[in-house]
C-alpha positions in Angstrom: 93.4 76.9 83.2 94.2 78.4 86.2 91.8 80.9 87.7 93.0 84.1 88.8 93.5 85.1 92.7 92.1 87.8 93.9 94.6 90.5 95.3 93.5 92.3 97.9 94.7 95.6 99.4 92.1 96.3 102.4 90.2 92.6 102.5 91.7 90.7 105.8 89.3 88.1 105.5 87.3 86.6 102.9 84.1 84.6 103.3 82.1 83.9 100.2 78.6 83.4 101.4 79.4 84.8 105.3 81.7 87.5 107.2 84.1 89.2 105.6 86.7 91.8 107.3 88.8 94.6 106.1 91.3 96.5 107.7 91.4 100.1 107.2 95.2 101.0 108.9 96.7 103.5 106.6 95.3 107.6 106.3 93.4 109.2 103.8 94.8 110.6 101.1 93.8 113.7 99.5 94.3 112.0 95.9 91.2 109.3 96.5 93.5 106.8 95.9 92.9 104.8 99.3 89.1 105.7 99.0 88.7 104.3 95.4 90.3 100.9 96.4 88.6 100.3 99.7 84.8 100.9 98.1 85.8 99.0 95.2 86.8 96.1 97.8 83.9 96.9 99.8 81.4 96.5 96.7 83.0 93.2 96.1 82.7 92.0 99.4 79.0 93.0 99.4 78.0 91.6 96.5 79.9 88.1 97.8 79.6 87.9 101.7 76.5 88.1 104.3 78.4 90.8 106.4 81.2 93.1 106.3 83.1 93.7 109.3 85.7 96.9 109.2 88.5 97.2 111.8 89.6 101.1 111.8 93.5 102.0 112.8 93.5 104.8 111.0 94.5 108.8 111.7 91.4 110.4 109.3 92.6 112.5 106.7 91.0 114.1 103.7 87.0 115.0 104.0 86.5 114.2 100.5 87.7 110.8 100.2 86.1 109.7 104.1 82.8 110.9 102.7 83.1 108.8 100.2 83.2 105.5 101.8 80.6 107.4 104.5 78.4 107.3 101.5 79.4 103.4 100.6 78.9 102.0 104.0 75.8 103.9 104.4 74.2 102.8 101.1 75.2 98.7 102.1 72.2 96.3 101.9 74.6 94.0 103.9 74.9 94.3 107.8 78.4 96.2 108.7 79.9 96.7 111.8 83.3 98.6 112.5 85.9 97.9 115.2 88.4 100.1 116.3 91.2 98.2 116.9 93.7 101.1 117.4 92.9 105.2 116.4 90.0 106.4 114.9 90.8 110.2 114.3 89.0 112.5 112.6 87.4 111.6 109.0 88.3 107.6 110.2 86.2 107.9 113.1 83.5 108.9 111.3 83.8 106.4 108.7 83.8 104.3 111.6 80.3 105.4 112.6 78.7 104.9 109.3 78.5 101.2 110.1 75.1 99.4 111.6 77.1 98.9 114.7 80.0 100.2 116.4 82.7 98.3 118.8 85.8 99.9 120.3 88.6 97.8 121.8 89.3 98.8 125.4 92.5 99.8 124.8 91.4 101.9 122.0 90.8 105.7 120.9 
């Protein structure tokens, strides 16, 4: 029997055992929708991977749901770092300063 791929919304890379990435390149959405898949992504990668890096594009959005993976990344017993890669406005660049460590591109904002 075939065994079931995993599908992946915010994952870029995977790396059972070592580092994984996500992208976060969309806003957030007052409904929690993007919030509920990314920590749900997140959890998986920690539970899988030795470190979890997050690239941020992103304009912010709603409080609510950017707390919410705050309070994920925070919580992590693996290492994280977040790279902005693009625009990390309002709730986004504080999700982006939840991680362990922080890069930002030169070209960046």
């Amino acid at each position: 029997m075939k065994e079931k791929e995993l599908e992946f919304k915010f994952v870029a890379d995977y790396n059972a055992g070592g580092k994984s990435t996500m992208c976060l390149f969309s806003g957030l959405d007052h409904e929690g929708l993007v919030a509920e898949s990314f920590i749900s992504e997140f959890k998986y990668l920690e539970q899988t991977s030795s470190e979890i890096e997050i690239k941020i594009n992103s304009s912010g959005g709603s409080v609510m749901s950017g707390l919410n993976i705050v309070s994920t990344i925070l919580d992590s017993n693996v290492p994280t770092t977040s790279r902005i890669v693009g625009v990390a406005a309002s709730m986004a660049s504080v999700i982006a300063l939840a991680a362990d460590k922080t890069i930002i591109a030169d070209y960046a904002l």
